[in-house]
C-alpha positions as CSV (number, residue, x, y, z in Angstrom):
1,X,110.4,118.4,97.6
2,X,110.8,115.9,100.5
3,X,114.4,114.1,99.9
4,X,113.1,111.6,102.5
5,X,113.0,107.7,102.7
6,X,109.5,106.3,103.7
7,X,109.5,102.8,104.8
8,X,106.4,101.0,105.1
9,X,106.3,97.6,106.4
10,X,103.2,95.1,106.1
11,X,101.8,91.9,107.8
12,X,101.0,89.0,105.9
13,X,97.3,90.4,105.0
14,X,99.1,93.6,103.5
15,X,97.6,95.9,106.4
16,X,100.3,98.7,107.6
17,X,102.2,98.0,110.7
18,X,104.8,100.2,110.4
19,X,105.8,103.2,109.0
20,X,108.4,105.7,109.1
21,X,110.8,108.7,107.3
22,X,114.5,109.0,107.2
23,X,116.4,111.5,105.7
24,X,119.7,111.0,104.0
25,X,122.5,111.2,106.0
26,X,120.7,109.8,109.2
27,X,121.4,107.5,111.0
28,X,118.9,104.6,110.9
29,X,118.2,104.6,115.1
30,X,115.0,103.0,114.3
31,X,115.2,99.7,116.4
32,X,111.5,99.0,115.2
33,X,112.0,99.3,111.8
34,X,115.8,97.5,112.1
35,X,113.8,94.7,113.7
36,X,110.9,94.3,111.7
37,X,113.1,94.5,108.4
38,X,115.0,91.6,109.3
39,X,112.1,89.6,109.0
40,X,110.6,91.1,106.0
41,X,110.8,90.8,102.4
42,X,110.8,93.8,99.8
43,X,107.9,93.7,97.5
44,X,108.0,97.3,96.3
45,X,110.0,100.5,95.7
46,X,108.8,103.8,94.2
47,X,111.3,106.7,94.1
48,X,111.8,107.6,97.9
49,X,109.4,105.0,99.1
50,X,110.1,101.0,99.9
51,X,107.5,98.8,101.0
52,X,108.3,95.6,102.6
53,X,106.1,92.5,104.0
54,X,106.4,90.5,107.0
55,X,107.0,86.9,105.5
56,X,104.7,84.3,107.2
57,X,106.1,81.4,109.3
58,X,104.9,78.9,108.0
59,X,106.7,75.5,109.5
């Protein structure tokens, strides 16, 4: 059984950018992911894995 976080982060058009595993305890080191979750928004979670999408600018 993999006791692992998945992160998956999205563009606006829902095609995968990014995507990585953490594992409990770890540190998230992940300056990719750090950065590209701050401009996200969460849209779905399943057990050990989150999906997030990158919110358009729109101005």
């Amino acid at each position: 059984m993999n006791d692992s976080n998945l992160y998956r982060v999205y563009d606006e058009k829902l095609d995968l950018l990014y995507e990585v595993s953490v594992k409990p305890g770890q540190k998230e080191r992940d300056v990719e992911l750090k950065k590209l979750l701050r401009k996200s928004q969460l849209f779905l979670t399943l057990e050990n894995l989150t999906c997030y999408r990158i919110v358009p600018d729109i101005k």
